[in-house]
N, C-alpha and C positions, 0 to 999 in steps of 0.2 A: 185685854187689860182693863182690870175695873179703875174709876174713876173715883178719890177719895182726898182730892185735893176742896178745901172751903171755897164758896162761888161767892163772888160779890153781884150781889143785886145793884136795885135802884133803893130798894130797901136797908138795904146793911149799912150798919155803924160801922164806921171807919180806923176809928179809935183803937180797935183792941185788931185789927187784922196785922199778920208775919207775912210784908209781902215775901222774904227772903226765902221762908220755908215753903212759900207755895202756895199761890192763890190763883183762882180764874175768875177774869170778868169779863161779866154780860154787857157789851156794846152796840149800840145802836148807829152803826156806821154812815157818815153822812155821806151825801153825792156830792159827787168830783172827786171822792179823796181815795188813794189805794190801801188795800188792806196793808201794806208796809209802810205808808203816810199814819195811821192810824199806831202800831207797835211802835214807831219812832215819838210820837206823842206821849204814848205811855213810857216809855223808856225813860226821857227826859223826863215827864212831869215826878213819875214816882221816883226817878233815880235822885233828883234835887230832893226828895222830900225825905230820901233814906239818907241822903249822903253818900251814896253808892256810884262812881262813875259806872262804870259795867255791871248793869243791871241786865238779866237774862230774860226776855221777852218774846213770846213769839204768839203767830195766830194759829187756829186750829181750823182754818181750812177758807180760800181766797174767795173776797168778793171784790168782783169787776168794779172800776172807776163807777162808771155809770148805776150801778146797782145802791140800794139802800140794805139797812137791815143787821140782822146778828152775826156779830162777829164777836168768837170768843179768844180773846186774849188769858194767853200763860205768862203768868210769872215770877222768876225765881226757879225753884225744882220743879215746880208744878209744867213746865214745859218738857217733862219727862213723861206727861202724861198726854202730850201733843198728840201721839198717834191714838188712842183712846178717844178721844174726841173726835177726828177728823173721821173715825167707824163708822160714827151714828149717821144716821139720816139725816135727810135736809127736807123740809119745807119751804115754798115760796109762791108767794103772788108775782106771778110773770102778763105781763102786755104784752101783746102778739102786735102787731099790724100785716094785713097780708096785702097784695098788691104789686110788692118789689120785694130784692132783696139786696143786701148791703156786703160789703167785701167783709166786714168784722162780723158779721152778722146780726149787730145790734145798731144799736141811733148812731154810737162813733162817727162810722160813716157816711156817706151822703146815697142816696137810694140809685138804684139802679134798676136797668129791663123793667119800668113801673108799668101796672096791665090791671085791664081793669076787673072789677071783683062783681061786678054786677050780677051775674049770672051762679054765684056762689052762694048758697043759703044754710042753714045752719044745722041742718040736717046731713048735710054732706061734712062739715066741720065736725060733727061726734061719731060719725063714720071715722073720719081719718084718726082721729083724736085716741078712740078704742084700739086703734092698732098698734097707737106706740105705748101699750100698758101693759105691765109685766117685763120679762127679761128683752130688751133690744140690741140690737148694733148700732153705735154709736162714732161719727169720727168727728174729731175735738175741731173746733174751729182753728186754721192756718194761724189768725190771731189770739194766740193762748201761749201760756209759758211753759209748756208741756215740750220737753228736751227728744231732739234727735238729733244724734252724734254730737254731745255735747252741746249742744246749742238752741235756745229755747226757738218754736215755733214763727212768733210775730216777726224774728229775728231775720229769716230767711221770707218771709212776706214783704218787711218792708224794701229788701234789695229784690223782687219780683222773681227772687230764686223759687222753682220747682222742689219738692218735698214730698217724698210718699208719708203718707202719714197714716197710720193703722190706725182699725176701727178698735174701738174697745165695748166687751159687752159690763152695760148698766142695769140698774130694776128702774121701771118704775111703778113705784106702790099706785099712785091714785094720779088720775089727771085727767081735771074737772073744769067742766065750759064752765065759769063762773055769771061772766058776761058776756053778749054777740049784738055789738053793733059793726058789722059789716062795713070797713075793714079792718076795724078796731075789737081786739079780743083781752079778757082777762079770763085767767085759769088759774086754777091751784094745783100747784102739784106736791106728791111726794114723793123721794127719790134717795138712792144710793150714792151714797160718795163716787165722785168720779165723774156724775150728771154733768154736761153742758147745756143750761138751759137755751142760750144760745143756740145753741145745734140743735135742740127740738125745735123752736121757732124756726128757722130755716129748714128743716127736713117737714114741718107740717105744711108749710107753704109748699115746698116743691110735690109734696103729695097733690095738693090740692090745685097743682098747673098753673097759679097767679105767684108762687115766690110768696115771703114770709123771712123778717126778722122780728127781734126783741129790742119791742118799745122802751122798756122798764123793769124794771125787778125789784123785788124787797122778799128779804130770807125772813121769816118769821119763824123759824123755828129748826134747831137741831136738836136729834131725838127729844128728850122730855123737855129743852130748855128754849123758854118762848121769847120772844120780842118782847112782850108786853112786861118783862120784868130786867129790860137792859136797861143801861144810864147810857144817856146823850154825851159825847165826850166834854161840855163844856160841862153837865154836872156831877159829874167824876171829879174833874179838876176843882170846881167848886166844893165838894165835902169834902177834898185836902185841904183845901185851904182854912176850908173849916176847923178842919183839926188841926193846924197850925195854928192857928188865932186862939 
């Protein structure tokens, strides 16, 4: 499905956009907030500003609480272009810590089995790193909303209910030691829809015998559309207001 709905930058005039007929915008999602904290924002903001109680808003593909970065919201018809979006690849600066690992797989939780990393050097780190590049098997963290028999994942985690949960295979394009301080890692990766960066950070650790979750995240980029050109959600809501005034 080609994509031919208008994208709102951090750049665009505000003035002359048809949220109704269909726009998407570039969001630079903050920490703590969920990517449906983030579409409820927009909902209300642009729905008061159209007059519109039921305004049609949706995102084009979730970022974790914990996580920063682009998030592209649909709205209006242009949420007809949801799955077009959610195709492209993804970009992100991911933090590793290796040492332990965590029931969610990232910070959420409190560490666990912690061991020490001493004897780990960084040479053995783009050893394991090369292997998980190209096509992989992938199984989605127990904490994810990824549905079995009607019922999301974290769902039967947090009643300590048992789950087979099938691996799915992913690409990944590139994924690059960015930084190595020992137990502290940053990498770049690029990746297929579907990726849990999550579940790489724990499946690099458990390669590497000391366990490994994800410190941190920030998406910079799906396919051609970059971070560097999203609004902050307080300055979205400020060029409304602007063009109200």
């Amino acid at each position: 499905m080609e994509i031919t709905c208008p994208i709102i930058t951090k750049d665009t005039e505000l003035n002359q956009i048809d949220y109704l007929a269909g726009v998407a915008v570039l969001i630079d999602k903050p920490k703590d907030w969920t990517s449906f904290d983030v579409v409820a924002k927009l909902r209300n903001t642009v729905g008061k500003h159209l007059g519109v109680r039921k305004l049609k808003v949706g995102h084009a593909g979730t970022l974790d609480p914990l996580a920063t970065g682009l998030l592209i919201l649909c709205i209006g018809k242009a949420t007809k272009q949801i799955e077009a979006f959610q195709g492209l690849y993804k970009s992100y600066l991911a933090d590793i810590k290796l040492g332990a690992h965590t029931k969610t797989y990232d910070a959420e939780a409190e560490e666990e089995d912690v061991q020490s990393t001493e004897h780990i050097k960084e040479v053995n780190i783009l050893k394991e790193i090369e292997s998980f590049t190209g096509m992989i098997s992938q199984k989605p963290p127990i904490y994810s909303a990824i549905k079995v028999k009607g019922k999301a994942l974290y769902k039967y985690a947090r009643k300590g209910e048992e789950v087979v949960i099938k691996s799915r295979n992913v690409e990944i394009h590139d994924f690059i030691l960015k930084s190595c301080d020992i137990p502290h890692l940053q990498c770049e990766i690029n990746c297929s829809k579907g990726t849990y960066i999550r579940s790489l950070a724990h499946d690099l650790g458990a390669q590497l015998g000391v366990g490994g979750y994800l410190s941190g995240l920030r998406r910079t980029g799906i396919g051609h559309f970059s971070i560097d050109d999203a609004l902050t959600l307080p300055l979205f809501i400020e060029k409304l207001l602007d063009e109200e005034s």
